[in-house]
C-alpha positions in Angstrom: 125.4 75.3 86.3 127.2 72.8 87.5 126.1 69.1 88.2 128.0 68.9 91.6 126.1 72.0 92.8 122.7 72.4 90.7 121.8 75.0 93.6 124.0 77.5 93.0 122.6 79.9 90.8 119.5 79.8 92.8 122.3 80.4 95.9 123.6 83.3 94.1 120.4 84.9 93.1 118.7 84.1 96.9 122.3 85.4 98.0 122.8 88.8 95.8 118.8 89.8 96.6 119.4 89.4 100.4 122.7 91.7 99.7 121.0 94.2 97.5 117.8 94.7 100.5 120.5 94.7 103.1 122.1 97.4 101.6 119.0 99.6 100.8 118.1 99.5 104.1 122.2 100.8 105.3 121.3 103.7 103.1 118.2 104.5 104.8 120.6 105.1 107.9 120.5 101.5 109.6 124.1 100.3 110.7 125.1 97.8 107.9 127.1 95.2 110.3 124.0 95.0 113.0 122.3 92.2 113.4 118.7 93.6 113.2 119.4 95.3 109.7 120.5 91.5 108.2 117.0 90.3 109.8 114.9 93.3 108.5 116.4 92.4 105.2 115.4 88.8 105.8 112.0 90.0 106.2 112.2 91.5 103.2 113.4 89.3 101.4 110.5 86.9 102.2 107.9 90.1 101.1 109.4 90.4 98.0 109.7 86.5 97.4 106.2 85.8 98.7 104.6 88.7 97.0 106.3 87.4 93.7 104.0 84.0 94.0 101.1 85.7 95.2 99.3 84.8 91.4 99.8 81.3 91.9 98.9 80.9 95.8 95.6 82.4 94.8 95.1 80.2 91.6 96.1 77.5 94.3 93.5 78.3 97.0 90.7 78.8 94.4 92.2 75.0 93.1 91.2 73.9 96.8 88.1 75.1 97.1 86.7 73.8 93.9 88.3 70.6 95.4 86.5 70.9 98.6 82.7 71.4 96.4 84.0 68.2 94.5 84.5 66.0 97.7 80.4 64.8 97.5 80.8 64.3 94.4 83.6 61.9 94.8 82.3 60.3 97.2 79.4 59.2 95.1 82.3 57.6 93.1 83.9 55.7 95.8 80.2 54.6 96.9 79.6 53.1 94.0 82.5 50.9 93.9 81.7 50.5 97.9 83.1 46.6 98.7 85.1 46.2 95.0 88.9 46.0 95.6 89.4 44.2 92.4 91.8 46.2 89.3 89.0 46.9 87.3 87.2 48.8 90.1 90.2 50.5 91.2 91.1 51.6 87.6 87.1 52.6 87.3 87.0 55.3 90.2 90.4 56.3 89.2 89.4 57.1 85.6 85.6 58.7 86.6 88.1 60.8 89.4 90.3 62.2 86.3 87.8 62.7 84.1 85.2 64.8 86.9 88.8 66.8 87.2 89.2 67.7 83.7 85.5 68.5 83.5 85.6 71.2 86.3 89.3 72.5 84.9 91.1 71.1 88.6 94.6 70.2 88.7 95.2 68.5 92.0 99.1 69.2 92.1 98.5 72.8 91.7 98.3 73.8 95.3 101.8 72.2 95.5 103.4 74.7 93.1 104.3 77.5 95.1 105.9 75.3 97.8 107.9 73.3 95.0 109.1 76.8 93.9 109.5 77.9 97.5 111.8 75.0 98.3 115.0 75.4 96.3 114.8 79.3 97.0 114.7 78.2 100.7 117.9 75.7 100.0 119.3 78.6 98.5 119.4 81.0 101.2 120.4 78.2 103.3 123.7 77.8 101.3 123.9 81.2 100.8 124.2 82.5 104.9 125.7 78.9 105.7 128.8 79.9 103.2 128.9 83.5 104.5 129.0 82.5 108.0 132.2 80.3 107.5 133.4 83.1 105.1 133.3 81.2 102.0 130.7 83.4 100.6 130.4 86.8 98.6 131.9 89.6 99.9 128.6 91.4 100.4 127.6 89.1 102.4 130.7 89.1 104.8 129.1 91.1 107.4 126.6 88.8 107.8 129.0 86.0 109.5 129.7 88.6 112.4 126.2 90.1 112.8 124.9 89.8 116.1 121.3 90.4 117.0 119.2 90.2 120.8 123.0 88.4 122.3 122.8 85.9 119.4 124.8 85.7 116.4 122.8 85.2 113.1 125.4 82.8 111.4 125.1 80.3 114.9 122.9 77.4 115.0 120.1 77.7 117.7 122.1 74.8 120.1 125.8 76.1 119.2 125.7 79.8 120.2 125.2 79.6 123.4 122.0 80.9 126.0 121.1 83.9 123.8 121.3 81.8 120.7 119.2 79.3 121.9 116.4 81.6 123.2 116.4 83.6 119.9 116.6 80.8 117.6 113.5 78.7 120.1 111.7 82.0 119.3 111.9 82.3 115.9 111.0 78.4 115.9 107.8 78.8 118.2 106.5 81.7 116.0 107.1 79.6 113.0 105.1 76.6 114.5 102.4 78.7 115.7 101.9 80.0 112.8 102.1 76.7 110.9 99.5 75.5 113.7 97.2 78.4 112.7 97.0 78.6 109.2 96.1 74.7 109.3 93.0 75.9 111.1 92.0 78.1 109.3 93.0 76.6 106.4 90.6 73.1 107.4 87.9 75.1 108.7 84.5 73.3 108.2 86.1 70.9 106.9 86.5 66.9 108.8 89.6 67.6 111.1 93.0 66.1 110.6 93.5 65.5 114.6 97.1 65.2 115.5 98.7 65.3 111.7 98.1 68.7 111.5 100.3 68.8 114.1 103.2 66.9 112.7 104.3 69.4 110.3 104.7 72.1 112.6 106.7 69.8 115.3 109.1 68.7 112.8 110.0 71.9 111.5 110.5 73.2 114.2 112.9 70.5 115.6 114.5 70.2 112.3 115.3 74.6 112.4 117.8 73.7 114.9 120.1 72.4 113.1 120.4 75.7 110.6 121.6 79.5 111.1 119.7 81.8 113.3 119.3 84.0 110.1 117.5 80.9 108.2 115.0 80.1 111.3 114.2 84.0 111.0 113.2 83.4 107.4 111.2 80.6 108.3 109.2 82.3 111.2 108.4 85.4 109.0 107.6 83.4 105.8 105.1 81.2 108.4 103.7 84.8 109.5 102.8 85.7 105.7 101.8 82.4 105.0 98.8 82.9 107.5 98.2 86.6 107.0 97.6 84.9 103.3 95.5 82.4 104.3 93.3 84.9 106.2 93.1 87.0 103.5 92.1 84.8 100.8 89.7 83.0 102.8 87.8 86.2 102.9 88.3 87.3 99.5 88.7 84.8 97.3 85.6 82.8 95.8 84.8 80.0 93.3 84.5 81.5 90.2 
């Protein structure tokens, strides 16, 4: 690994997994250089990458909800130091907090784990279709740069390809941003409402997704689809233990 470019094994890994989906779906009988077998095997790829983390996303949401029982709990803390802004106090409430977290067995960075794995995977397919599209990439992934699906070529930023580009790639972003939208319900329900900042994420996703390939805003949308299809699920099935 080099130091210039820590991401590229992860690039070549994100990049040869694409290629190997890509091409088990040409031999079910798909053409290989169409645009809707490249996102098919993007949807894929976010199944098998999803699915992978599916252990820790529910070790994650049972890690929130023994949060949310805890929040009286630490409140009672915080009361208690009520009107005290002094070190002592802060270090006080800071030290009861740990030590009511080691108690229950909660780890309040563990929800953040499968996004902190999720994020150089995501860099990686970035890299990965970004070098393919300016043919600087694997040869498996050369069909990629040419691939053209709905009018809009998957190597094209949303606002460089062109009408069809931009409705396709707006698309993908607005199904991305819903999704984001509704999995923050559901995620917050009956809990105190975040107003307008649960809002924030979604808009600045989906203004930043302009800037990258059709193929990665296609990614994005359908990893945003599984992420609420998840959070549905586990609300339903998953319980404090």
């Amino acid at each position: 690994m080099s130091l210039l470019d820590p991401i590229a094994p992860v690039r070549a890994a994100v990049g040869g997994l694409l290629t190997v989906l890509h091409d088990l779906l040409a031999g079910t009988g798909l053409d290989p250089a169409a645009g809707t077998t490249w996102l098919l095997a993007v949807a894929l790829l976010v199944v098998v990458v999803r699915a992978a983390l599916l252990p820790l996303a529910v070790r994650s949401y049972r890690s929130g909800l023994r949060m949310r029982a805890l929040q009286p709990e630490l409140a009672r803390i915080r009361e208690r130091f009520a009107g005290r802004s002094d070190a002592a106090a802060r270090r006080e409430v800071a030290e009861r907090t740990a030590a009511l977290y080691r108690e229950r067995g909660i780890r309040p960075l563990a929800a953040f784990v499968p996004l902190l794995i999720q994020i150089p995977l995501f860099l990686g397919l970035v890299q990965a279709l970004e070098h393919a599209a300016h043919a600087s990439g694997t040869a498996a992934l050369g069909s990629f740069a040419a691939a053209v699906a709905f009018g809009a070529p998957l190597a094209a930023a949303a606002f460089a390809g062109g009408a069809p580009s931009a409705f396709v790639g707006i698309a993908f972003l607005v199904i991305s941003a819903g999704a984001q939208v509704l999995t923050q319900h559901v995620a917050t329900a009956g809990a105190a409402p975040g107003g307008r900042l649960l809002l924030l994420l979604p808009v600045v996703t989906a203004a930043a997704g302009f800037a990258f390939p059709i193929g990665v805003t296609a990614y994005w949308a359908c990893s945003a689809l599984w992420t609420l299809g998840q959070q549905l699920v586990l609300s339903r099935v998953v319980r404090l233990a």
